[in-house]
C-alpha positions as CSV (number, residue, x, y, z in Angstrom):
1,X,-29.1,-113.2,-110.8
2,X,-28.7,-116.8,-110.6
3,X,-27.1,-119.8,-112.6
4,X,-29.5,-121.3,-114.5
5,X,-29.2,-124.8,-115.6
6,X,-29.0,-126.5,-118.6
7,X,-32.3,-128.5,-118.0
8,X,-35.7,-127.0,-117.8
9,X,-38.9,-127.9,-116.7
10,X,-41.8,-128.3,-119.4
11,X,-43.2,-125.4,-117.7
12,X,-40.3,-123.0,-118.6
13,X,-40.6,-124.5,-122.0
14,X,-43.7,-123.8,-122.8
15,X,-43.3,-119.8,-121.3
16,X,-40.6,-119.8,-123.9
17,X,-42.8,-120.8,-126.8
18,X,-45.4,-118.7,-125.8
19,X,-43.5,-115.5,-126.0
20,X,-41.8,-115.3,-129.2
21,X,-42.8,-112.1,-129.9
22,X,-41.9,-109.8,-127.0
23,X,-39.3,-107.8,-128.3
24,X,-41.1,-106.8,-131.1
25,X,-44.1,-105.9,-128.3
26,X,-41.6,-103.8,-126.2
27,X,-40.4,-101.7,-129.0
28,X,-43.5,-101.2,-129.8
29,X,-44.7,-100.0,-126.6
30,X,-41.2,-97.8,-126.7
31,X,-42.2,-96.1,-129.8
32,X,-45.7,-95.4,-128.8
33,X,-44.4,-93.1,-125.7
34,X,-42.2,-90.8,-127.5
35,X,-42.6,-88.3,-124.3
36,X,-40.1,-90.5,-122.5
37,X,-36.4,-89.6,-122.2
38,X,-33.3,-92.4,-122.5
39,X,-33.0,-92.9,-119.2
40,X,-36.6,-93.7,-118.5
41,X,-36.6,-95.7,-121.8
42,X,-33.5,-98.0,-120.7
43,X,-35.0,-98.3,-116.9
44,X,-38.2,-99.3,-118.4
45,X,-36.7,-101.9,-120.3
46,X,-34.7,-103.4,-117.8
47,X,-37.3,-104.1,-115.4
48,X,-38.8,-105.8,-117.9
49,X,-35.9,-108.1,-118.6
50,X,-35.0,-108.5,-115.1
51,X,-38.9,-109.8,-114.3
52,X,-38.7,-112.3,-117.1
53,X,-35.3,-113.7,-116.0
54,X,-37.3,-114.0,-112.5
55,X,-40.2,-116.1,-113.9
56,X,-38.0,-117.9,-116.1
57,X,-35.7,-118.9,-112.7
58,X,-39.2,-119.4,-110.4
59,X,-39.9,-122.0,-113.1
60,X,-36.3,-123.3,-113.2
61,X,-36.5,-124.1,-109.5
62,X,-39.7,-126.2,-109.7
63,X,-37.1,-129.1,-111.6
64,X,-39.4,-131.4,-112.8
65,X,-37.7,-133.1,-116.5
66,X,-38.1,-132.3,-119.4
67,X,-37.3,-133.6,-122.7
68,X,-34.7,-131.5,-124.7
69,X,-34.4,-127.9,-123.3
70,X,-31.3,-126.9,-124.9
71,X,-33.0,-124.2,-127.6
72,X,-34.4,-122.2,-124.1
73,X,-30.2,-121.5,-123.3
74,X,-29.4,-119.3,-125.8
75,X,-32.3,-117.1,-124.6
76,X,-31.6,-117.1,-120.9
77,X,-27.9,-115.7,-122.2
78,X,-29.5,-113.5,-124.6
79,X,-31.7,-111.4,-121.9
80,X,-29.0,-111.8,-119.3
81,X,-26.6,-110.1,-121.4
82,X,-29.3,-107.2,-122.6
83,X,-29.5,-106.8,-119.0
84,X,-26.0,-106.3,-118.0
85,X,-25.6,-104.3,-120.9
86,X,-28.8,-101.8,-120.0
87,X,-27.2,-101.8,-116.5
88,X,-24.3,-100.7,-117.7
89,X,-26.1,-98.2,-120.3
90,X,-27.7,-96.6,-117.5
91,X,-24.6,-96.0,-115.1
92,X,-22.8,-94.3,-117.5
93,X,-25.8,-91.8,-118.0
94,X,-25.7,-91.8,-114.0
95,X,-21.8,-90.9,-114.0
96,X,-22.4,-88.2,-117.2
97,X,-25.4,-86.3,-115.5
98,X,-23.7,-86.0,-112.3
99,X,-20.5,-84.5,-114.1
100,X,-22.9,-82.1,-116.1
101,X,-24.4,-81.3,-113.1
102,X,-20.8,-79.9,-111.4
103,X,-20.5,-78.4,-114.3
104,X,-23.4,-76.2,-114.7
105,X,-22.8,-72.4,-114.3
106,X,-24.7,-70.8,-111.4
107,X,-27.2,-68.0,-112.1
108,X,-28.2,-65.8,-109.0
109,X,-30.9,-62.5,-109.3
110,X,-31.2,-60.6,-106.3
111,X,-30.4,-56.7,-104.9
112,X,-26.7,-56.9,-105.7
113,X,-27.6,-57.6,-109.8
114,X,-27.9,-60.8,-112.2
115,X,-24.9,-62.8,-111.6
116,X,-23.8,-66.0,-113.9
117,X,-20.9,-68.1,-112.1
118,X,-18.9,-71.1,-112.9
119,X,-19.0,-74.2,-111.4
120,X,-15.8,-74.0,-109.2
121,X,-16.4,-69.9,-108.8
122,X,-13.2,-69.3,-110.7
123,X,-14.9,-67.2,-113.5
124,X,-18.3,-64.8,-112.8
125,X,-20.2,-62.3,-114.3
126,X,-22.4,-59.2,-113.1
127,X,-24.7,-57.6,-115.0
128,X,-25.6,-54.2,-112.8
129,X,-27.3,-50.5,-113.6
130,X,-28.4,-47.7,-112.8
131,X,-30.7,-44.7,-113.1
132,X,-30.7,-41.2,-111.9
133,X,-33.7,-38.9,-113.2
134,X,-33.2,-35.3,-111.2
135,X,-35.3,-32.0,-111.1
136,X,-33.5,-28.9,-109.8
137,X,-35.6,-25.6,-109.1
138,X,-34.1,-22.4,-108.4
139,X,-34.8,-19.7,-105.8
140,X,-32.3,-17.4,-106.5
141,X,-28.9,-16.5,-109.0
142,X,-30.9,-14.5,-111.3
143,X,-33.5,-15.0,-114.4
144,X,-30.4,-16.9,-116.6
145,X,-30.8,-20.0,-113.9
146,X,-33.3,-22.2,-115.4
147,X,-35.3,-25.3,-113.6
148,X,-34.8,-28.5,-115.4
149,X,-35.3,-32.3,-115.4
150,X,-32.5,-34.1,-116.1
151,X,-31.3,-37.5,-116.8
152,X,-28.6,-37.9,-114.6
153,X,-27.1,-41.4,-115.2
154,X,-28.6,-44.3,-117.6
155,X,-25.8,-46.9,-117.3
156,X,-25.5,-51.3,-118.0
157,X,-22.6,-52.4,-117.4
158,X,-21.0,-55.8,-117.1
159,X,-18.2,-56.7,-113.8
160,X,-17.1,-59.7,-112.6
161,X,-13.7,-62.1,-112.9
162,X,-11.7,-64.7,-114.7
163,X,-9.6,-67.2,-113.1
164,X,-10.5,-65.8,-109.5
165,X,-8.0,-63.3,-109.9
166,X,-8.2,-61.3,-113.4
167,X,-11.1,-58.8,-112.3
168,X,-12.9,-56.4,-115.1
169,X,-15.3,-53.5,-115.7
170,X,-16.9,-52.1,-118.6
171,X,-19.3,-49.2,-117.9
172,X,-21.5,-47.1,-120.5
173,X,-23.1,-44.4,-119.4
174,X,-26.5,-43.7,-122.1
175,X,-26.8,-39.9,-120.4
176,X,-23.9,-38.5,-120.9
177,X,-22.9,-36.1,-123.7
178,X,-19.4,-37.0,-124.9
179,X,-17.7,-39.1,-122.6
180,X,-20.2,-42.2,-122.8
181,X,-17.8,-45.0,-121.3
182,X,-16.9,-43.5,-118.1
183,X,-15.2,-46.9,-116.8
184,X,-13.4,-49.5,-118.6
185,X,-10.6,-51.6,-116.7
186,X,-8.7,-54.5,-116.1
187,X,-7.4,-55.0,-112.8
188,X,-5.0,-57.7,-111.6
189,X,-6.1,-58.4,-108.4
190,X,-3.4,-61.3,-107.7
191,X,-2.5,-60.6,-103.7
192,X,-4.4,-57.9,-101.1
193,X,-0.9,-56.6,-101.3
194,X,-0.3,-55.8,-104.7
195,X,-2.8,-55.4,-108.0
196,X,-2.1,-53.8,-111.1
197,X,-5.5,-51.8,-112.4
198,X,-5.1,-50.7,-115.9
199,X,-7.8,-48.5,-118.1
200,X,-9.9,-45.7,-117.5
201,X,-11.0,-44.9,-114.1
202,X,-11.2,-42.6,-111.3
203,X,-7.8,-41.1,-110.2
204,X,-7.2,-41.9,-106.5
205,X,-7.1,-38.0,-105.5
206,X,-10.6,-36.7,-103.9
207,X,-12.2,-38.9,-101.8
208,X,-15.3,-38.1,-102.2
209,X,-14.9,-38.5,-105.8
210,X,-13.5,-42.3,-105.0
211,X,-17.2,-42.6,-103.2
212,X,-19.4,-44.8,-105.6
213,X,-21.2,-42.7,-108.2
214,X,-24.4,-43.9,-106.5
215,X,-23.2,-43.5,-103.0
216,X,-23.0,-40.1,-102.3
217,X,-24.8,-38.3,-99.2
218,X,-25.9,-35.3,-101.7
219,X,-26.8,-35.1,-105.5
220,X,-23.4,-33.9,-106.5
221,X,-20.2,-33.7,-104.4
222,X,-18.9,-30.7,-103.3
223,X,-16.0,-27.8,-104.4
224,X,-12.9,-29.8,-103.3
225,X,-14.0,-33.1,-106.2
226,X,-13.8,-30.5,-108.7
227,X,-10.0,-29.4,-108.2
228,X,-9.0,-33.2,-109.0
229,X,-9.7,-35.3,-112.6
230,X,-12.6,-37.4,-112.8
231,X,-11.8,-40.3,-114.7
232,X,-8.0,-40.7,-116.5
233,X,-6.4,-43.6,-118.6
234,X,-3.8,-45.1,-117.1
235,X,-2.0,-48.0,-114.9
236,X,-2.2,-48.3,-111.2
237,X,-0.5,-50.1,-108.4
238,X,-2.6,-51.2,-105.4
239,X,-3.2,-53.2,-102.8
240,X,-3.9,-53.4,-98.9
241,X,-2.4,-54.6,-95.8
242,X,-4.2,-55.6,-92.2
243,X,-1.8,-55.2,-88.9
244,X,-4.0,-56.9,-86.8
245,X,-4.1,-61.0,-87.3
246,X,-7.0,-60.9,-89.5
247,X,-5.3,-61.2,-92.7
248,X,-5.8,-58.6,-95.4
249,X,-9.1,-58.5,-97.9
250,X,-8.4,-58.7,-101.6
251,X,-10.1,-56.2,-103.1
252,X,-10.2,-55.3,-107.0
253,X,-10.8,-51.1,-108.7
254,X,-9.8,-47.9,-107.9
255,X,-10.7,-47.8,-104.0
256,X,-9.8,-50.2,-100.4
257,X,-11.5,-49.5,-97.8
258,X,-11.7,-53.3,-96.4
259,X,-8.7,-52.7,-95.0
260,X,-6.2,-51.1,-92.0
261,X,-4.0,-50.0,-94.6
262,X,-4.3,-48.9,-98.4
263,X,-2.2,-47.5,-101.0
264,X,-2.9,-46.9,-105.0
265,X,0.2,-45.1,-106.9
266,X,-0.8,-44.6,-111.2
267,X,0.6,-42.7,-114.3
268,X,-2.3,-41.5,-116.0
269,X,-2.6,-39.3,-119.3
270,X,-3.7,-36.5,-117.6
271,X,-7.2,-34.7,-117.7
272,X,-6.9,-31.7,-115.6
273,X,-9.6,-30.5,-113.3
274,X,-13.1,-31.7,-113.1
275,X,-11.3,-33.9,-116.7
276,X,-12.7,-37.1,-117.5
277,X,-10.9,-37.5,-121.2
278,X,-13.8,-39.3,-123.5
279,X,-13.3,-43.2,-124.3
280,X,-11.6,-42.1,-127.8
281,X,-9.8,-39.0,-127.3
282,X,-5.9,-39.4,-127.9
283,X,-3.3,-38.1,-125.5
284,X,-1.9,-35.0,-126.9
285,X,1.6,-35.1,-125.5
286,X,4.3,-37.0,-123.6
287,X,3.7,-35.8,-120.3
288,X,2.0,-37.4,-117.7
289,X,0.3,-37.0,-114.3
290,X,1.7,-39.3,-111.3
291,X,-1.1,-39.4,-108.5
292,X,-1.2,-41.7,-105.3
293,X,-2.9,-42.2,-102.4
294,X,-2.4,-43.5,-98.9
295,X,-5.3,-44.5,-96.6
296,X,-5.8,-45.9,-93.2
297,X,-8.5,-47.3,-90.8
298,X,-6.0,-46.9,-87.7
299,X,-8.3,-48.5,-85.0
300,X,-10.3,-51.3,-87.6
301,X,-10.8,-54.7,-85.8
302,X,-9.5,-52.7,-82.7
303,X,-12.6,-53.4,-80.1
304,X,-13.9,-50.1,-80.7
305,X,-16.6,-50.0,-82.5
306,X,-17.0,-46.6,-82.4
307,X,-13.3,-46.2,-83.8
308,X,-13.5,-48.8,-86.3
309,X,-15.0,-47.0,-88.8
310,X,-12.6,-43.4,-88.8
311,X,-10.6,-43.4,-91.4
312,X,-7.3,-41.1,-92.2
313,X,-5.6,-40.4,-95.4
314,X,-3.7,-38.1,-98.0
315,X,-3.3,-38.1,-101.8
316,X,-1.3,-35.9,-104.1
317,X,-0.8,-36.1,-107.8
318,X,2.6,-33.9,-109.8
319,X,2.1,-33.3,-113.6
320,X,3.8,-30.9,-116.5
321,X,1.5,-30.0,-118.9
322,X,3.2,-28.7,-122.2
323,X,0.4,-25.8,-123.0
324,X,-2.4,-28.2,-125.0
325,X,-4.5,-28.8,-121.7
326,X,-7.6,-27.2,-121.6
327,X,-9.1,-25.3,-118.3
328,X,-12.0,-26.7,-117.7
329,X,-14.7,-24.4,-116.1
330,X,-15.4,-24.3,-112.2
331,X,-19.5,-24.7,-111.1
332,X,-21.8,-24.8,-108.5
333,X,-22.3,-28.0,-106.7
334,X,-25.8,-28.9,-106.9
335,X,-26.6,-26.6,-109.1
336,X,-24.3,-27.1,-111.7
337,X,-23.7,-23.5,-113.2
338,X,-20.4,-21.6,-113.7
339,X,-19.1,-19.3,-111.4
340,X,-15.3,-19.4,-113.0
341,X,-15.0,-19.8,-116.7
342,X,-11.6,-19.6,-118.1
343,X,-13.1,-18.8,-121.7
344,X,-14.5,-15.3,-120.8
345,X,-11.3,-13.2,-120.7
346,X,-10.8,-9.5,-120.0
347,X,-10.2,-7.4,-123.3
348,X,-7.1,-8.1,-125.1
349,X,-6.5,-11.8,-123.2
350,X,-6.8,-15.3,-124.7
351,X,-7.9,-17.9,-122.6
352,X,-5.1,-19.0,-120.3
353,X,-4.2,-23.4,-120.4
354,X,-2.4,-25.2,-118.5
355,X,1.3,-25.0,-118.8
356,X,4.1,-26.2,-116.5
357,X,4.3,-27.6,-113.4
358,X,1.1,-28.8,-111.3
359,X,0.7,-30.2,-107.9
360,X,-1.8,-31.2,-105.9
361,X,-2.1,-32.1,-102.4
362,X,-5.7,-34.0,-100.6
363,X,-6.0,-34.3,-96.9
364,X,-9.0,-36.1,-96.1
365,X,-10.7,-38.2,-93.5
366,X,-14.2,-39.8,-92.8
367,X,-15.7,-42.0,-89.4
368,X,-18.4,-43.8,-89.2
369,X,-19.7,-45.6,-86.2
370,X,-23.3,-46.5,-86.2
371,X,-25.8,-44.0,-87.5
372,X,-23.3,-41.3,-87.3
373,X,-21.2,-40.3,-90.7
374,X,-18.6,-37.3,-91.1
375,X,-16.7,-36.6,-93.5
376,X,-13.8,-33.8,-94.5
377,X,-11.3,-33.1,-97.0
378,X,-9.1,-30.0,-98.5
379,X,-7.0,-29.3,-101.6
380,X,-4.4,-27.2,-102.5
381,X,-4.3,-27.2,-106.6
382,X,-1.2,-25.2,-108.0
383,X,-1.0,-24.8,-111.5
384,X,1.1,-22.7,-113.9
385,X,-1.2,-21.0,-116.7
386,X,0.0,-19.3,-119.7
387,X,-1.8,-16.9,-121.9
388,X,-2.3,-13.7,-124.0
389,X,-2.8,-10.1,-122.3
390,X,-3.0,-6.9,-123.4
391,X,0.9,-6.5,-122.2
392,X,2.0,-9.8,-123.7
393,X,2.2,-13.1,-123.3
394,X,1.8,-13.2,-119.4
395,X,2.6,-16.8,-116.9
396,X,1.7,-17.1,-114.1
397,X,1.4,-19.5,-110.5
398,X,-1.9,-20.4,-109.8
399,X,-3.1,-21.9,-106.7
400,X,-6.5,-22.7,-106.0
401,X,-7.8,-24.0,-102.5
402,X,-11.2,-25.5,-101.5
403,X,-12.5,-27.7,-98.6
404,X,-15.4,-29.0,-96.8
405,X,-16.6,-30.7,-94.0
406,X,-20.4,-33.1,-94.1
407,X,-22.2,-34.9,-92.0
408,X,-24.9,-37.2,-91.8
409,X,-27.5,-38.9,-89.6
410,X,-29.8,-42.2,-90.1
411,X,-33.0,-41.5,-88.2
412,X,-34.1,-44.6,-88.6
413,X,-31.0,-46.6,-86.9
414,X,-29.4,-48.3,-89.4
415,X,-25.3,-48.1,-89.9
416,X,-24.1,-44.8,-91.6
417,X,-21.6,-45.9,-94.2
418,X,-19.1,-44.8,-96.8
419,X,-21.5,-46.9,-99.3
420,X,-25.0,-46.5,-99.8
421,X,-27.4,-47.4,-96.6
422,X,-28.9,-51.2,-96.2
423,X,-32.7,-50.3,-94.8
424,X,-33.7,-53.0,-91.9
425,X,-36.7,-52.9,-93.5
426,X,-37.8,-51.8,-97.1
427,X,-40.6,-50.0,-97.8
428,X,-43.5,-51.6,-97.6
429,X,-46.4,-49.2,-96.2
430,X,-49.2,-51.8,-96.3
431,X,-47.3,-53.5,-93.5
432,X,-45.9,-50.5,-92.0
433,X,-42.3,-50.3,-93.1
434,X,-41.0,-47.2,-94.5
435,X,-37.6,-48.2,-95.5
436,X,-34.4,-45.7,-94.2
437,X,-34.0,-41.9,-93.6
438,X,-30.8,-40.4,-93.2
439,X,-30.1,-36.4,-92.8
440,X,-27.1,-34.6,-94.1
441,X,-25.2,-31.4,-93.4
442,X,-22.3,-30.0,-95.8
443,X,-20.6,-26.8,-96.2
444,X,-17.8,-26.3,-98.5
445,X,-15.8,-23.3,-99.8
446,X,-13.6,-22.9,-102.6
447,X,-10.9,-19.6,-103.1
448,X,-9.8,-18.7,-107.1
449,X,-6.0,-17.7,-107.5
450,X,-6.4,-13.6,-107.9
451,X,-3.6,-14.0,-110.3
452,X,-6.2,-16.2,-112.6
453,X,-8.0,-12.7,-113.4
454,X,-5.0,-11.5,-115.1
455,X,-7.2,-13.6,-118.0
456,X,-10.5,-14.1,-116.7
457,X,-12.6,-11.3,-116.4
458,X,-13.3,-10.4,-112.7
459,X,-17.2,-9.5,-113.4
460,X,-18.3,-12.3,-115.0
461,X,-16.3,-15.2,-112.5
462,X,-16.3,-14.8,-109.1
463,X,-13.1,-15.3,-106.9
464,X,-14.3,-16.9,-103.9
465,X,-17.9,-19.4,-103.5
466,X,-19.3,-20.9,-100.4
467,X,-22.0,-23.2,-100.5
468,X,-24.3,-24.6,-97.4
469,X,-26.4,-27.5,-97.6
470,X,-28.8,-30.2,-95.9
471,X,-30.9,-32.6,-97.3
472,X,-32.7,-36.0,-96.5
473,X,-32.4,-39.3,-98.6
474,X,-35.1,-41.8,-98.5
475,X,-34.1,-45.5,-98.6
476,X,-36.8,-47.3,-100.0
477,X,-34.7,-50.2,-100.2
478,X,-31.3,-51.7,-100.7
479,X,-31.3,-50.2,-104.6
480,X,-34.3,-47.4,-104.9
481,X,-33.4,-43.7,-103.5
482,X,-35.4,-40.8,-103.0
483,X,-33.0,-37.4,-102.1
484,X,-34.3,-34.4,-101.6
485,X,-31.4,-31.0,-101.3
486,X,-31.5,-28.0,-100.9
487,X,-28.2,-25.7,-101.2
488,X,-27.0,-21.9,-101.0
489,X,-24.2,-20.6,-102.8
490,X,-22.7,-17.0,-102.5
491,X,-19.9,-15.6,-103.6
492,X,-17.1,-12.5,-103.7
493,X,-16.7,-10.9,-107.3
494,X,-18.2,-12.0,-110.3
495,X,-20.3,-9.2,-111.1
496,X,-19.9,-5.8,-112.2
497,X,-18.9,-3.9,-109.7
498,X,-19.7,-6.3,-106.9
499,X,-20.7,-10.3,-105.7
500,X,-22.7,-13.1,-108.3
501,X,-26.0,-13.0,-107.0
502,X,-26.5,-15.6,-104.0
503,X,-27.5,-19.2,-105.9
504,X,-30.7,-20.7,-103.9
505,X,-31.3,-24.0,-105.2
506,X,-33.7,-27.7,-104.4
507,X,-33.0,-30.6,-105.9
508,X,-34.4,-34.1,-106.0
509,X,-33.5,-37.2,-107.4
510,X,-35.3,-40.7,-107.7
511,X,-31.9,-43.5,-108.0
512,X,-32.4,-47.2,-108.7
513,X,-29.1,-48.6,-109.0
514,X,-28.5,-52.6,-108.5
């Protein structure tokens, strides 16, 4: 803007005169367009003052004299001042959106759930679920086995972080009977070397139980997840290490498997076999159950791609219950019907609980290289049990065992993994994709104590079950699954005077999970 001086043309004078009125016309004109936001408003305005300060100058420069022009100073000031003043109005709103704007959380929707992050991605949010609706039909087991729907799983649940480090889960389940908040933690995931996980979660024994709920390769997992707990309240210690110059992964919950080497070591309450203690049930006693875990992928970021992916591990857990612990009952896999129940004693017994010391020990392994997946694990579960016979109070060393091996195939060529399968393409049969198929293969074998039918009567619980199985899962996409199973059990003792009949069951299972 430039000086103006003190004298003005006649000209300038009489532009003056003529416009005596034109704030009252632009506030008008403000007020008539109530649509318009501030900033528009003040930008408005100020091209407005800045073009009369330019035909007031334009006139200024033609000099010709003029009488007295003093009373046209005070309004040159006037609007230059309004200007500098809208100027400055407006980059303050400038400097106030920006900061706003870095600010602002950021809200992503896609296959992996609704997230809601922070500016600076200290702090997030995931809002994930999933649903399993299942139909099982039987061919065999007798006239008591009865086909069924089923609503598997119908969970919400929120994950995510605070202060990049401070990671949480809170998971309802709206299907199950009893036990309807089968996760709820705090982990504090501070260094890849060393976290501190504390709530209820899965105890780091089987690891096909450690497998994500909506991971598996079959509907249910087979005889050796049943010999460890399902979920327990406790603490935990965890972290993971990487030998190899690519710097360990930091990674938050129950299970590693980002990296060369993993350990978890908790104290839990203790929930026996196949336990998962619902969200309000006290602990009974003073006794707890130390488990841990050690797990390595010996040849990750080795060159081999066909060795990356093996991975080689062992878990244990040592426990004294004090007599109040429960025996839950043993049942078949996919079928889901019990083969050993503690509860059905011979005459003159009570039902035998758990009652001194218990071990357990978990070999296991899994490798994955391409479309290939295998997988293997075995238990031995020793337990003391104490109860009522017809002779007394009897006690006695239990020691179940139960294994099996599984493996898998994806047709369709995408990488076999521990987690679910990403399909190349998702199914879309109008522009001939049909998503992933992967075949599986499991058998698995579990052996009863013969000591346990001191209690448990011999014809109505078998001593011995081995189930075969195969089945085909249908990847739609990255969150819908179609599985189709279909599994044969048999088994040694459990009826009178001879073998359970032979179980023959199918099973299918539409999953959406995201």
């Amino acid at each position: 803007m430039k000086n103006f001086k003190l004298a003005l043309l006649p000209s300038a004078i009489f532009l003056v005169l003529l416009t005596p009125n034109v704030h009252a016309a632009n506030h008008h004109a403000v007020a008539q367009n109530t649509s318009e936001t501030k900033t528009e408003a003040l930008e408005r305005r100020l091209r407005e003052l800045e073009s009369r300060l330019e035909k007031l100058d334009a006139v200024t420069n033609l000099q010709q004299p003029i009488g007295n022009t003093a009373q046209s100073v005070p309004e040159i000031k006037k609007l230059t001042t309004e200007v500098h003043l809208l100027q400055r109005k407006l980059e303050v709103q400038d400097e106030v959106a920006t900061s706003n704007a870095q600010k602002a959380p950021i809200i992503e929707a896609g296959d992996g759930g609704f997230k809601i992050s922070s500016a600076d991605k200290k702090h997030q949010v995931r809002i994930r679920g999933a649903v399993q609706a299942d139909n099982r039909t039987f061919a065999g087991g007798g006239s008591s086995l009865t086909d069924t729907f089923a609503l598997k799983q119908a969970r919400v649940w929120l994950e995510g972080y605070v202060f990049n480090d401070v990671y949480f889960k809170i998971m309802p389940d709206f299907a199950a009977s009893g036990n309807i908040l089968p996760d709820a933690y705090v982990d504090y995931a501070y260094h890849p070397s060393a976290g501190l996980l504390v709530g209820k979660f899965k105890t780091p024994l089987s690891l096909e139980r450690l497998q994500g709920d909506s991971d598996g390769t079959f509907l249910e997992r087979a005889f050796p997840s049943y010999l460890a707990s399902n979920r327990d309240v406790g603490v935990q210690v965890h972290g993971g290490f990487n030998f190899t110059g690519h710097g360990a992964e930091k990674v938050a919950g129950p299970i590693d498997t980002k990296n060369q080497l993993t350990y978890q070591f908790g104290v839990f309450n203790g929930s026996g076999d196949d336990g998962s203690l619902a969200y309000d049930a006290p602990d009974t006693n003073n006794n707890k159950e130390f488990a841990g875990r050690v797990f390595s992928h010996p040849f990750q970021h080795s060159g081999y791609s066909w060795l990356e992916g093996l991975g080689l591990g062992v878990a244990g857990s040592y426990s004294q219950p004090n007599g109040t612990q429960v025996l839950k009952n043993q049942a078949t896999p996919i079928g889901r019907n019990t083969y050993l129940n503690y509860s059905s004693v011979i005459a003159g017994a009570s039902a035998p609980v758990a009652n001194g010391e218990s071990t357990r020990i978990y070999p296991q392994a899994y490798w994955y290289a391409g479309p290939f997946g295998a997988m293997a694990e075995y238990v031995v579960s020793t337990q003391h049990l104490s109860g009522g016979t017809a002779k007394g109070v009897k006690n006695v060393k239990q020691t179940n065992t139960a294994w099996q091996v599984l493996g898998s195939y994806v047709v369709t060529g995408e990488d076999n993994s521990f987690g679910s399968i990403k399909p190349i393409t998702p199914f879309s049969p109008l522009d001939g994709k049909w998503g992933a198929w992967q075949l599986a293969a499991r058998y698995s074998q579990l052996d009863v104590d013969s000591d346990t039918f001191l209690f448990v009567d011999p014809n109505k619980s078998a001593n011995q079950a081995r189930a075969w199985a195969i089945g085909a899962n249908w990847y739609l996409n990255s969150n819908a699954l179609i599985r189709a199973d279909f599994e044969q059990v048999s088994f040694e003792g459990g009826a009178k005077g001879g073998n359970r009949a032979t179980e023959q069951v199918f099973g299918t299972r539409f999953q959406l999970s995201f």
